[in-house]
NUBA-606783 format. One record per residue (C-alpha): residue number from 1; residue in three letters; x, y, z. Coordinates in pm, whole numbers. Layout:
@n: NUM, res: ALA, px: X, py: Y, pz: Z
...
% end
This chain:
@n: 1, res: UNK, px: 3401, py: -3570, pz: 232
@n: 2, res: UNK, px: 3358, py: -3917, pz: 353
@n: 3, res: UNK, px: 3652, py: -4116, pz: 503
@n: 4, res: UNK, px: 3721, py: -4446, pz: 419
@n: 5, res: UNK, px: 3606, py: -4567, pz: 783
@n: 6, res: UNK, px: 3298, py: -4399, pz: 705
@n: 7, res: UNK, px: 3227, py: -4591, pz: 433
@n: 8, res: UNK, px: 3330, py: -4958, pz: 536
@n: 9, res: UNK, px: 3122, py: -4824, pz: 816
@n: 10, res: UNK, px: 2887, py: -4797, pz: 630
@n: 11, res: UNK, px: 2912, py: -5116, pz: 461
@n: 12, res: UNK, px: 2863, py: -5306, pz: 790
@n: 13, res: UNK, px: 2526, py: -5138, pz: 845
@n: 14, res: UNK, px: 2433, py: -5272, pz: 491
@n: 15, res: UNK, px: 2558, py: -5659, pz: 596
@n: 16, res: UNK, px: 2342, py: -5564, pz: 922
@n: 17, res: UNK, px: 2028, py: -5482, pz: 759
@n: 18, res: UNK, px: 2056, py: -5800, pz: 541
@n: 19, res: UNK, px: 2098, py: -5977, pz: 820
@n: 20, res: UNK, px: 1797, py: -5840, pz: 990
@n: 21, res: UNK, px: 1589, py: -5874, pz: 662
@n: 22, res: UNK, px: 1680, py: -6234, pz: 658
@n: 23, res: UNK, px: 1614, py: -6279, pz: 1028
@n: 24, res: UNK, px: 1252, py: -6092, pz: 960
@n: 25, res: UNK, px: 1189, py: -6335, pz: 660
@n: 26, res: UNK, px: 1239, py: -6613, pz: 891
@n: 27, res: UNK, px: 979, py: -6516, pz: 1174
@n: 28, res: UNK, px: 753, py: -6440, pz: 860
@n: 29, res: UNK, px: 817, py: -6785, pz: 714
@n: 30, res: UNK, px: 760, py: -6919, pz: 1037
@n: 31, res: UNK, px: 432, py: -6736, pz: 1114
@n: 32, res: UNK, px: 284, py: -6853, pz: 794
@n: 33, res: UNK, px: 435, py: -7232, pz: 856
@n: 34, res: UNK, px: 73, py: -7328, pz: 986
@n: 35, res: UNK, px: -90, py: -7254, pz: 677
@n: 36, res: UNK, px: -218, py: -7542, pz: 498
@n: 37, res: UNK, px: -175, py: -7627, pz: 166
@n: 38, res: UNK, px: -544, py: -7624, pz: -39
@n: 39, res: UNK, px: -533, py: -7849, pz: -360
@n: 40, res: UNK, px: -846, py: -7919, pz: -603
@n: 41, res: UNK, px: -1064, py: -7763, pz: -245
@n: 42, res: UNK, px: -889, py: -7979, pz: -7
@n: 43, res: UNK, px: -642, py: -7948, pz: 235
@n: 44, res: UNK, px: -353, py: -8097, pz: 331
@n: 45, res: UNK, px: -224, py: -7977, pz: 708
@n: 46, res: UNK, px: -73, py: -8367, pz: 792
@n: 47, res: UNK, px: 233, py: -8316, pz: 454
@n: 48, res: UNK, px: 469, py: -8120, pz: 386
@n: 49, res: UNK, px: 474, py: -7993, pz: 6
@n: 50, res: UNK, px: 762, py: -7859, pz: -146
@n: 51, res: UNK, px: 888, py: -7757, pz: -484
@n: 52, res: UNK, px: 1186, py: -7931, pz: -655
@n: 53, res: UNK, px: 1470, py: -7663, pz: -589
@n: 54, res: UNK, px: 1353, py: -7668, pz: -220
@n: 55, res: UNK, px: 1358, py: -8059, pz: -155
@n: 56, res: UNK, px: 1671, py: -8065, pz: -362
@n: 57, res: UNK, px: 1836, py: -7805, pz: -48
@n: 58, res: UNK, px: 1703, py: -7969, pz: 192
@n: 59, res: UNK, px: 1837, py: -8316, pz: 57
@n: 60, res: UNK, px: 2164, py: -8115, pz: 7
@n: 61, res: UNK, px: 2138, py: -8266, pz: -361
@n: 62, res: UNK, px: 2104, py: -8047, pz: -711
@n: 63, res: UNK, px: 1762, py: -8026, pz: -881
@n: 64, res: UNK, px: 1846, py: -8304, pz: -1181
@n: 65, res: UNK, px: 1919, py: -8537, pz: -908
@n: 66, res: UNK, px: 1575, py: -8454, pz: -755
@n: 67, res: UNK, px: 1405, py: -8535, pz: -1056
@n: 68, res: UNK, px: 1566, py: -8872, pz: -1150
@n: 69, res: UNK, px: 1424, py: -8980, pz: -804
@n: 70, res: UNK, px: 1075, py: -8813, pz: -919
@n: 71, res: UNK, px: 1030, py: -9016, pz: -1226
@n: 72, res: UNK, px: 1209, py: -9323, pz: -1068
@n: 73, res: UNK, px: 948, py: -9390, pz: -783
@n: 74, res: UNK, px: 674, py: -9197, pz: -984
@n: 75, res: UNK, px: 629, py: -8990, pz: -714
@n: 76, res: UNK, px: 294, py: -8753, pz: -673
@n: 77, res: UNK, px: 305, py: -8428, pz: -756
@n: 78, res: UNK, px: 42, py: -8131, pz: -706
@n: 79, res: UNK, px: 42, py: -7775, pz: -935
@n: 80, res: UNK, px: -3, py: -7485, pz: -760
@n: 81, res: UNK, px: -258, py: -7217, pz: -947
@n: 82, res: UNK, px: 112, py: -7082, pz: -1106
@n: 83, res: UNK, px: 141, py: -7417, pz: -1220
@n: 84, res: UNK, px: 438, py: -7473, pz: -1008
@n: 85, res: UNK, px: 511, py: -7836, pz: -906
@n: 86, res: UNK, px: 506, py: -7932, pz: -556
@n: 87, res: UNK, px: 632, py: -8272, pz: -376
@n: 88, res: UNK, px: 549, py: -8472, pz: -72
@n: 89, res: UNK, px: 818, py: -8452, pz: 174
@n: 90, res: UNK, px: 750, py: -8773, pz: 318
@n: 91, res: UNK, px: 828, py: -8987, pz: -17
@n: 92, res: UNK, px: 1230, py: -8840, pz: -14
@n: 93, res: UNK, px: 1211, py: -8975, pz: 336
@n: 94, res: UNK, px: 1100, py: -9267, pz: 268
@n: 95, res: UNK, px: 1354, py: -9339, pz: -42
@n: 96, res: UNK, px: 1620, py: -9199, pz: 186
@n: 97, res: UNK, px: 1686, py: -8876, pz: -13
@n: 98, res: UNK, px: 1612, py: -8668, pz: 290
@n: 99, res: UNK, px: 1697, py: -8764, pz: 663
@n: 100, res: UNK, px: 1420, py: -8769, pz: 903
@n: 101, res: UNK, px: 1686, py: -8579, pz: 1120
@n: 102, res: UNK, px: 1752, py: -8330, pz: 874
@n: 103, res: UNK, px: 1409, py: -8162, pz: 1006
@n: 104, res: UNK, px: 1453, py: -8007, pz: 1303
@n: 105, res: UNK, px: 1220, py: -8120, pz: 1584
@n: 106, res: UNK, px: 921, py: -7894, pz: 1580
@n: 107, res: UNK, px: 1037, py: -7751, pz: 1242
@n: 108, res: UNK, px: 779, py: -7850, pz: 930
@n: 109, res: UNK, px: 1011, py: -7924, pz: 608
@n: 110, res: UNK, px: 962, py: -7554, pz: 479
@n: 111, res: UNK, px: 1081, py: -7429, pz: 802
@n: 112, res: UNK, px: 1363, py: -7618, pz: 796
@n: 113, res: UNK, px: 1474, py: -7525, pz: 404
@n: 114, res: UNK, px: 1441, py: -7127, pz: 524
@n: 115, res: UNK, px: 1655, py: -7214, pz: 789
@n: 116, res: UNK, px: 1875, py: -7398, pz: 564
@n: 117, res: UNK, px: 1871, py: -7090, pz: 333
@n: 118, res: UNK, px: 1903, py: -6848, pz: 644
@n: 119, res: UNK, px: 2222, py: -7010, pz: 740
@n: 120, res: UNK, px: 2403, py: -6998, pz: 377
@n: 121, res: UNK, px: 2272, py: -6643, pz: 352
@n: 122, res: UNK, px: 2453, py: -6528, pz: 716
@n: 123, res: UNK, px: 2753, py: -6729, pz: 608
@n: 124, res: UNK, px: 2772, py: -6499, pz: 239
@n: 125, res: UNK, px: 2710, py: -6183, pz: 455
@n: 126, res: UNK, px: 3006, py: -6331, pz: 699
@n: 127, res: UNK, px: 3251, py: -6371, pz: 419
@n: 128, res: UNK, px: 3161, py: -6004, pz: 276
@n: 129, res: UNK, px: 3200, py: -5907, pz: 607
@n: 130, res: UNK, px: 3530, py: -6081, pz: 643
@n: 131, res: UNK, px: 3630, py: -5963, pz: 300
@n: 132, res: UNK, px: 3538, py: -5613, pz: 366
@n: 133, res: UNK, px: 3748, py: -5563, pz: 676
@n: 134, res: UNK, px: 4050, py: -5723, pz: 475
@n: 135, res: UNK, px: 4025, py: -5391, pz: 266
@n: 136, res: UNK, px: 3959, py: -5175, pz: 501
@n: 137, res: UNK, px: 4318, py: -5280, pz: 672
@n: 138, res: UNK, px: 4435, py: -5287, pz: 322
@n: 139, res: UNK, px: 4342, py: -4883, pz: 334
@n: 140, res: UNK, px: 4456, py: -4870, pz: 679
@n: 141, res: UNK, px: 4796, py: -4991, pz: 583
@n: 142, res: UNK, px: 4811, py: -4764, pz: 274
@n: 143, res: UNK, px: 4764, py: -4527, pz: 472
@n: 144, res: UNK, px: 4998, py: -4554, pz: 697
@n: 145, res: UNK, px: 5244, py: -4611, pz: 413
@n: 146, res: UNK, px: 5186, py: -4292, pz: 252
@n: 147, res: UNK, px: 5212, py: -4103, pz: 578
@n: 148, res: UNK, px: 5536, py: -4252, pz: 614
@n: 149, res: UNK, px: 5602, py: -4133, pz: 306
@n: 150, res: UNK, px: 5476, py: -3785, pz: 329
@n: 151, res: UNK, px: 5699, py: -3722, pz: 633
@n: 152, res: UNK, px: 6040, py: -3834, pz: 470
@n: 153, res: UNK, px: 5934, py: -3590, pz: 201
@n: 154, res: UNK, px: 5892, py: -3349, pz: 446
@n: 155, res: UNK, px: 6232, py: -3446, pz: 557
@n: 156, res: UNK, px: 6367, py: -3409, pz: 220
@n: 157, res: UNK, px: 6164, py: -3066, pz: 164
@n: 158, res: UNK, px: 6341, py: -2928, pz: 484
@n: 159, res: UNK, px: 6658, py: -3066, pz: 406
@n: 160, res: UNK, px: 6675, py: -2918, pz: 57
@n: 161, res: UNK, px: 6536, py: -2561, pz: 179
@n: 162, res: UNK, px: 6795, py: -2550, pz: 413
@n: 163, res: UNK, px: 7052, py: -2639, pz: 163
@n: 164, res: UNK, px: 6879, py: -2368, pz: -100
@n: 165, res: UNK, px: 6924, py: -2099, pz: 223
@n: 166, res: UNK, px: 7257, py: -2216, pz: 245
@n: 167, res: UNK, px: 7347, py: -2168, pz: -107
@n: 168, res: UNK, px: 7155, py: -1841, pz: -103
@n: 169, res: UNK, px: 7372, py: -1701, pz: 226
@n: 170, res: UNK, px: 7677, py: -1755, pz: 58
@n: 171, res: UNK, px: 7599, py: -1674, pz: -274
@n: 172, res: UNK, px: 7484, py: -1333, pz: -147
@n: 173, res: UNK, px: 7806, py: -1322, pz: 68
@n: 174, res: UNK, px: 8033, py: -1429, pz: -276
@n: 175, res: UNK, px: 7788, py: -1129, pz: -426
@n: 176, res: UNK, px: 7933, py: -852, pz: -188
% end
């Protein structure tokens, strides 16, 4: 049968696995940083393209917000083969959408929004984690509270057996 430590236990090795999965998608991300983009045959090693959702977390702004500032400044946009829409980094610098100092020295702009994604996924896994060992004292105190419990029954159970002997001794006496 397995205890309740063993399965909070458990648990934690679950939040650490995430966290090491996340950790291993960042070295990945970061190996494959150098890649260059290739649009139309060309590419493009001195931008930074990203899609909408991404520039939109790394501006720290929603996606609706992202694309008032697309058709505003009629920005450029290439399609992947998927067809998925990709933006220059640069022009939400330039309109002030995105701090220059929101990329990391020696971070490209994709770096940056995994590390930006990194850091909201270890603070989730924190907060499970956090939440997680407030049950596991919640058990703990049960626990405790139905030990407690257990040994005034106990108390009772003796107390009322030695009453029933009691009662039985001198009912047997009455008897003779």
């Amino acid at each position: 049968m397995t205890t309740i430590t063993e399965t909070y236990t458990g648990i934690g090795t679950e939040i650490a696995t995430a966290t090491a999965t996340a950790i291993d998608t960042c070295i990945e991300a970061n190996a494959n940083a150098g890649t260059a983009i290739v649009v139309g045959g060309a590419m493009d090693t001195a931008e930074d393209w990203l899609t909408r959702p991404r520039i939109g977390q790394l501006a720290g702004k929603n996606e609706q917000t992202i694309d008032r500032d697309i058709k505003r400044h009629g920005f450029e946009s290439r399609s992947l083969p998927n067809g998925t829409k990709l933006f220059r980094v640069s022009d939400f610098i330039r309109i002030g959408r995105i701090k220059a100092t929101d990329i990391p020295n020696g971070l490209t702009a994709g770096q940056a929004v995994e590390v930006l994604r990194l850091q909201e996924q270890v603070a989730a896994l924190l907060r499970e984690n956090g939440e997680l060992r407030g049950r596991l004292e919640e058990v703990r105190g049960a626990g405790d509270l139905m030990r407690a419990q257990l040994e005034a029954k106990d108390s009772q159970i003796r107390a009322s057996d030695s009453n029933l002997r009691a009662a039985l001794t001198l009912a047997t006496r009455t008897a003779a």
